[in-house]
C-alpha positions as CSV (number, residue, x, y, z in Angstrom):
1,X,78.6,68.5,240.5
2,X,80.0,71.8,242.6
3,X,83.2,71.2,244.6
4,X,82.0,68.8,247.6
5,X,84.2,70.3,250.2
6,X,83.0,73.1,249.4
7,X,79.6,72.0,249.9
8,X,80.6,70.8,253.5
9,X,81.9,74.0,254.2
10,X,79.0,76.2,253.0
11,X,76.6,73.3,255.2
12,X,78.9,74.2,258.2
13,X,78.3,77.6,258.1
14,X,74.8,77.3,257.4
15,X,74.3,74.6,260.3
16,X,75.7,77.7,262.4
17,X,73.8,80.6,261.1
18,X,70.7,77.8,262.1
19,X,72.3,78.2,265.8
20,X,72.0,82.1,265.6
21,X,68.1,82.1,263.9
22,X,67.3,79.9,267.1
23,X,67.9,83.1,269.0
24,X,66.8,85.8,266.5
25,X,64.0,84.3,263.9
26,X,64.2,86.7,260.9
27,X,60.8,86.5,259.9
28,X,60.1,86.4,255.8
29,X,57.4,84.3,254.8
30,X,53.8,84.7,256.6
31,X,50.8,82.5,255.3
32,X,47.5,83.0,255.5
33,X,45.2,80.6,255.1
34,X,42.1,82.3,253.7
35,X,40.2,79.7,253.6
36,X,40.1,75.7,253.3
37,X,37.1,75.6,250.8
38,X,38.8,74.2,247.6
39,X,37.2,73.0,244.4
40,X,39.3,70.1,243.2
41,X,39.9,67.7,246.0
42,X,43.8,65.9,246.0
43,X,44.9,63.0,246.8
44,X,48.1,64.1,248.3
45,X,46.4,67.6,249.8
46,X,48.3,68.1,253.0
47,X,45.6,70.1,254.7
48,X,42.4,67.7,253.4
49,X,40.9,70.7,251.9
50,X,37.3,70.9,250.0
51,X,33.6,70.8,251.1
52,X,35.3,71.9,254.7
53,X,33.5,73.7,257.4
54,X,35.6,76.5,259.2
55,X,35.6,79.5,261.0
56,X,37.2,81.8,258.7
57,X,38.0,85.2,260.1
58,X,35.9,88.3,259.0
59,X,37.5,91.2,256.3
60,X,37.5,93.4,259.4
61,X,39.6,91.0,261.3
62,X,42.0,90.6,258.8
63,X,42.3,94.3,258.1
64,X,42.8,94.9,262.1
65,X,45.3,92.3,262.1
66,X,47.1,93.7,258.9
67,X,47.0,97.5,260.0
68,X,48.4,96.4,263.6
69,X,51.3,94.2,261.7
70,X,52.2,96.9,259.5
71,X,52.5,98.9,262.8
72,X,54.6,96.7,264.6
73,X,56.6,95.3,262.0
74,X,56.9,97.4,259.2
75,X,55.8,95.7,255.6
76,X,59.4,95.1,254.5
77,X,61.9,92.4,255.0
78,X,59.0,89.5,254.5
79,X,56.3,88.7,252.3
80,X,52.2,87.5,252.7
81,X,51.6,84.2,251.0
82,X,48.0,83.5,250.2
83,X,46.9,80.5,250.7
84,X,43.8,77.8,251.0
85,X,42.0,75.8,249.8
86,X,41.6,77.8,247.2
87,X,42.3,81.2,247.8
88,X,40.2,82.9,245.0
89,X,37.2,81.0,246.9
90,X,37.2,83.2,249.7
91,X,34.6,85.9,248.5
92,X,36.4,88.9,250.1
93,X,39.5,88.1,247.8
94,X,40.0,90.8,246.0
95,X,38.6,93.3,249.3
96,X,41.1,91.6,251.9
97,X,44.5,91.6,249.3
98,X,43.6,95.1,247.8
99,X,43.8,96.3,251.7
100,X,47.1,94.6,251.8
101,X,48.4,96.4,248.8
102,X,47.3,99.7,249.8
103,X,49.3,98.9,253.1
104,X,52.5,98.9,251.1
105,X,52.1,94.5,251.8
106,X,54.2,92.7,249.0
107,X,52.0,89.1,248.3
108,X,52.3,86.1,246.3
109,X,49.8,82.8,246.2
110,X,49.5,79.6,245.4
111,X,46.6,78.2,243.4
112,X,45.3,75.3,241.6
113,X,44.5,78.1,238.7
114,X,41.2,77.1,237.5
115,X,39.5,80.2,238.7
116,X,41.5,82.7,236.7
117,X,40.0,84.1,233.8
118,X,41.8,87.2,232.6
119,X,38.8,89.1,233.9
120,X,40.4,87.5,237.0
121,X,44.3,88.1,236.1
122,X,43.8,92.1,235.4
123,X,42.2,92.0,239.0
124,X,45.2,89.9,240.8
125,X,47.8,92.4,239.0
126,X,45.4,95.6,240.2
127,X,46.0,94.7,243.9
128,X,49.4,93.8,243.6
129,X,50.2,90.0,243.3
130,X,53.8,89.5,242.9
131,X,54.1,86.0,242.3
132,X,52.0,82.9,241.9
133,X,52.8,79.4,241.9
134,X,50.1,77.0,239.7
135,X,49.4,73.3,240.3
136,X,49.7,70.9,237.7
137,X,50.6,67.5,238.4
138,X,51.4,65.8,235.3
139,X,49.9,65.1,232.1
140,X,45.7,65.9,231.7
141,X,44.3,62.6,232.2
142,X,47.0,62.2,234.8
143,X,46.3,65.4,236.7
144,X,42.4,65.3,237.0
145,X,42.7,61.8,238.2
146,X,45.4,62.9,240.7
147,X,43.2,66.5,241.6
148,X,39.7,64.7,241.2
149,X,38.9,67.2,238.5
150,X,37.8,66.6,235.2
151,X,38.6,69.0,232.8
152,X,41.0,70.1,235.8
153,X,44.2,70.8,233.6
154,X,42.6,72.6,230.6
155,X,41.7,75.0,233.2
156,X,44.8,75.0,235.2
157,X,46.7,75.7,232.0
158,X,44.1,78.4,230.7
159,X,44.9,80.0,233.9
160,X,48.6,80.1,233.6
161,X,47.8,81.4,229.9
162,X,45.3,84.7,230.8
163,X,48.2,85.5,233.9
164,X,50.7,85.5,230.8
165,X,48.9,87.3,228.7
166,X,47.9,90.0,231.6
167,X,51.6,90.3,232.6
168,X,53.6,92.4,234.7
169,X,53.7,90.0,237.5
170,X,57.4,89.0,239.5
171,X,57.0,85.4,238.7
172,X,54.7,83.1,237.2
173,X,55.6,79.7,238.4
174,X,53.8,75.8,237.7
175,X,54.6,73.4,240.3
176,X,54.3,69.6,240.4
177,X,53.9,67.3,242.4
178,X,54.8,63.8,241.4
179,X,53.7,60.6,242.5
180,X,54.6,57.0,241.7
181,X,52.3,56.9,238.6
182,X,53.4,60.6,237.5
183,X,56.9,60.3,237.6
184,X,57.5,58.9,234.2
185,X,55.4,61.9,232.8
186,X,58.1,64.6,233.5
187,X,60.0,64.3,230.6
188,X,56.7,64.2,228.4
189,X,55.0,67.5,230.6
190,X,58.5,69.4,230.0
191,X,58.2,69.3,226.6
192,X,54.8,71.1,226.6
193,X,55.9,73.4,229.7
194,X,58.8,74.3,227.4
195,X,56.9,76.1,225.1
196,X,55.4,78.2,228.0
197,X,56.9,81.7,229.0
198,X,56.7,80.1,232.9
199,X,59.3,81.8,235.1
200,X,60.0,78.3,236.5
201,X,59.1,74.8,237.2
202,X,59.1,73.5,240.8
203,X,59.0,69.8,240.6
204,X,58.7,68.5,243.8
205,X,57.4,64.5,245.6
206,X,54.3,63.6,247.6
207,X,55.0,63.8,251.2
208,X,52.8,61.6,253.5
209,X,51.4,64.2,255.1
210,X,47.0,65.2,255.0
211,X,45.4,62.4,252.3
212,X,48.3,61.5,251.3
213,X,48.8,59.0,254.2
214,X,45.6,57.3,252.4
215,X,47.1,56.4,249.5
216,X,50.8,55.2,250.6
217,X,50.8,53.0,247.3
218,X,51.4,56.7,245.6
219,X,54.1,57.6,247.4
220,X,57.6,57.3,245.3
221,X,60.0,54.4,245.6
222,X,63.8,54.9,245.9
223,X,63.7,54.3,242.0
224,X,61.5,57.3,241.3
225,X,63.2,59.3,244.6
226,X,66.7,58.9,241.7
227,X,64.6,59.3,238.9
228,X,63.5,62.8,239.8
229,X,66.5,64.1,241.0
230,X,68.5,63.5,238.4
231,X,65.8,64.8,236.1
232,X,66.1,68.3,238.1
233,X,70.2,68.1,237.9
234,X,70.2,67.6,234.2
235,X,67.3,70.2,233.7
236,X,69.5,73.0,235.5
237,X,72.7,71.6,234.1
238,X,70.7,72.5,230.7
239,X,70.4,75.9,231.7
240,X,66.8,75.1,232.2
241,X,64.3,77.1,235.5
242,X,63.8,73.5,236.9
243,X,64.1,73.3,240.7
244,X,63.1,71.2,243.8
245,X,61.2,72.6,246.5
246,X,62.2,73.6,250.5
247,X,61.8,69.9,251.8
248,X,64.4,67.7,252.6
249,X,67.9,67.1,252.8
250,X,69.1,65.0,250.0
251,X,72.6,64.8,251.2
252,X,76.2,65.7,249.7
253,X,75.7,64.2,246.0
254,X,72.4,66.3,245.3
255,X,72.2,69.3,247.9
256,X,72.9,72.6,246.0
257,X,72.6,70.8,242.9
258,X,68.6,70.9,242.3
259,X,67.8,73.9,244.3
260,X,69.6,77.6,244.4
261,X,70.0,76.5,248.1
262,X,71.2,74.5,250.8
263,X,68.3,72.2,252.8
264,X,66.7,74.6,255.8
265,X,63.8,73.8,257.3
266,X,62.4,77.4,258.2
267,X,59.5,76.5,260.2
268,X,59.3,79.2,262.9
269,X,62.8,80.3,261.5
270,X,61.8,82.3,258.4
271,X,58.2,81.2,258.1
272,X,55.2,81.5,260.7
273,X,51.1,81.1,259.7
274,X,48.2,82.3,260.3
275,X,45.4,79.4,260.0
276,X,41.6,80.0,258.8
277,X,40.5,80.8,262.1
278,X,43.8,83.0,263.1
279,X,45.4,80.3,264.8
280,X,49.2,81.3,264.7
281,X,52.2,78.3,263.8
282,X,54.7,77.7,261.6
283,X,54.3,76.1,258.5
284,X,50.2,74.9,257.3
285,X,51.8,71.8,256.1
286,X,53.1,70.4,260.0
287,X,50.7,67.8,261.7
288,X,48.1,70.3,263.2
289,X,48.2,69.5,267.0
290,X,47.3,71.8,269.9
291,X,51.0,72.0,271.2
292,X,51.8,73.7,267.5
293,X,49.5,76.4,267.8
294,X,51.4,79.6,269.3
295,X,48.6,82.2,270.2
296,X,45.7,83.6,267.7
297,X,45.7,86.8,266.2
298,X,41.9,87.9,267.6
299,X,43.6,87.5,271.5
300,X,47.5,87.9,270.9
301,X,49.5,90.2,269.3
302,X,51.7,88.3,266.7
303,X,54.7,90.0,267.1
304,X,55.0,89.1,270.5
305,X,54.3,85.7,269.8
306,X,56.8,85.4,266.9
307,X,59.7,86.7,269.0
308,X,58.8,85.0,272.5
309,X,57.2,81.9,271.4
310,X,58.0,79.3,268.8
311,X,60.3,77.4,271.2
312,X,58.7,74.3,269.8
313,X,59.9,74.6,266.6
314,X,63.5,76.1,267.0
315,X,65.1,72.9,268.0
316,X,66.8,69.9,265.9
317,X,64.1,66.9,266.1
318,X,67.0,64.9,265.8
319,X,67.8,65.1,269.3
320,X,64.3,63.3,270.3
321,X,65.9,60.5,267.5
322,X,68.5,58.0,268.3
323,X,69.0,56.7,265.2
324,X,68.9,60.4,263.9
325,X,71.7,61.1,266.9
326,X,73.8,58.6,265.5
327,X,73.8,59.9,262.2
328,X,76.9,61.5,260.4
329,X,74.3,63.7,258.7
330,X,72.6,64.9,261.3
331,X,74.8,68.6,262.0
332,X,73.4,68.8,258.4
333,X,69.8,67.9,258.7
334,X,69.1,68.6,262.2
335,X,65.7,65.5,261.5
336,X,65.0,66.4,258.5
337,X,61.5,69.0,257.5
338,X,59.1,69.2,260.2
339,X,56.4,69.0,258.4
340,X,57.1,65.1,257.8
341,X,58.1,64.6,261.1
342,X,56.5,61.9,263.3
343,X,55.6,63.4,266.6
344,X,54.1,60.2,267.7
345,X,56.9,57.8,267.1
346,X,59.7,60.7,267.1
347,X,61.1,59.6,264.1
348,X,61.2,60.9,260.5
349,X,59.4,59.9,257.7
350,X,60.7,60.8,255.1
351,X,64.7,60.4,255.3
352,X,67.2,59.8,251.9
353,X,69.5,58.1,253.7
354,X,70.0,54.8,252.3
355,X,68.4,56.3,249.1
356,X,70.4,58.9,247.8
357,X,73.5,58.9,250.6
């Protein structure tokens, strides 16, 4: 475990740096949702995605909006993340990314992987994918129960494979996702995810956010909660490219410990979204409610929106909480991740206090 007050102290500065991005967002992660058509459909999908109708915007839209970006706000500093759905859905794919590229765009995506053939790697390497992060949530029978997808993981895994095989990409990355009947898989899933030339692992818990809030008997208990995070610690203690995700603080014992950094929530800090329809917000995964949406890209510009709006999400949520104002954690966790916030009730729902602090 690393020095605790030096923990504090590093927390302390980061809690004021927070202050500072308040005033001057630095923007380095921008989403776009391409579309919200998905083939598998998740139990814990946070944006209920599948047999969805949506207005998705047109290639010229995106290619206006991506040629007046690049104007205003150069293409370095931050990074496109593709997202869905299922991004390799959208039928434009390869036209809308390969304009990125030629823009000088860096881009990575996530993906639940069954779509790539290595017809479809040497493509995604062509227009310049940095990095992709691939879905699979535990063990086969496991993970096409949990996706509603048979044959799901074979696929998922043969698309991991062809990206390997392709190479040349930044980073090739599986995440899971682990819920109360996964959790005891990890050990069993590392020993086949050992044997793969993965950049890393991201092993991360269901949040009761989208369908997940459907199936709260999935959710993990404060058993599991311990269970995974000391699975992470000893993976990285190992030497091994295990981590946890951007959600959450898990207080003094475990911050810094399972990730290569401290707990910020950078919703409309570092991160901002364009949705299917060219809503602009923060991050996909918040509650999607009318007071979140900060312009749209066919009507505003964004860069004006990212520097003069936002105010919604560059506060501490903790200060609409009294239990959270009471807190001795809160100068650290300022409420916790938006995304799990609840806006109804103004109260958190996910907190590790009392679980792992």
């Amino acid at each position: 475990m690393l020095n605790p007050a030096m923990k504090e102290d590093s927390m302390k500065r980061l809690a004021v740096y927070r202050e500072g991005l308040k005033v001057m967002p630095q923007l380095r992660n921008l989403f776009l949702e391409l579309t919200l058509r998905c083939n598998e459909r998740c139990l814990h999908c946070g944006s209920s995605a599948g047999d969805v109708p949506s207005d998705e915007l047109s290639v010229e839209q995106y290619k206006e909006f991506l040629t007046q970006l690049k104007a205003d706000m150069g293409t370095e500093g931050f990074m496109l993340c593709i997202t869905g759905g299922e991004p390799l859905l959208r039928k434009e794919f390869f036209e809308i990314m390969g304009f990125a590229h030629e823009l000088g765009f860096k881009w990575g995506m996530t993906s639940n992987g069954t779509l790539i053939t290595e017809e479809v790697a040497k493509k995604l390497k062509e227009v310049g994918m940095g990095t992709i992060s691939i879905s699979l949530d535990g063990l086969p029978e496991t993970h096409d129960a949990f996706r509603r997808t048979p044959g799901g993981w074979k696929k998922a895994m043969d698309g991991v494979m062809n990206l390997l095989r392709v190479g040349g990409f930044q980073a090739v990355q599986i995440t899971t996702v682990c819920s109360h009947k996964s959790i005891q898989e990890l050990d069993a899933l590392y020993d086949i995810l050992k044997n793969v030339d993965i950049d890393s692992w991201r092993v991360v818990n269901m949040d009761p956010i989208g369908r997940a809030k459907l199936h709260p008997e999935l959710l993990l208990t404060k058993e599991d909660y311990k269970y995974l995070f000391e699975f992470i610690r000893n993976k990285r203690i190992a030497g091994e490219p295990v981590c946890y995700g951007c959600s959450h603080y898990l207080g003094m014992e475990y911050e810094r410990e399972v990730r290569d950094w401290y707990f910020l929530c950078t919703a409309g800090l570092y991160t901002a979204s364009i949705m299917v329809n060219g809503d602009i917000t923060a991050c996909l995964d918040i509650e999607r409610r009318p007071e979140f949406i900060q312009g749209n890209i066919l009507k505003d510009n964004f860069k004006d929106v990212w520097e003069n709006k936002f105010q919604i999400f560059r506060r501490d949520l903790s200060q609409d909480c009294e239990k959270c104002r009471n807190c001795s954690e809160q100068k650290f966790c300022h409420g916790d991740a938006y995304h799990t916030w609840d806006f109804d009730n103004n109260c958190p729902q996910v907190c590790f206090k009392d679980i792992l602090f």
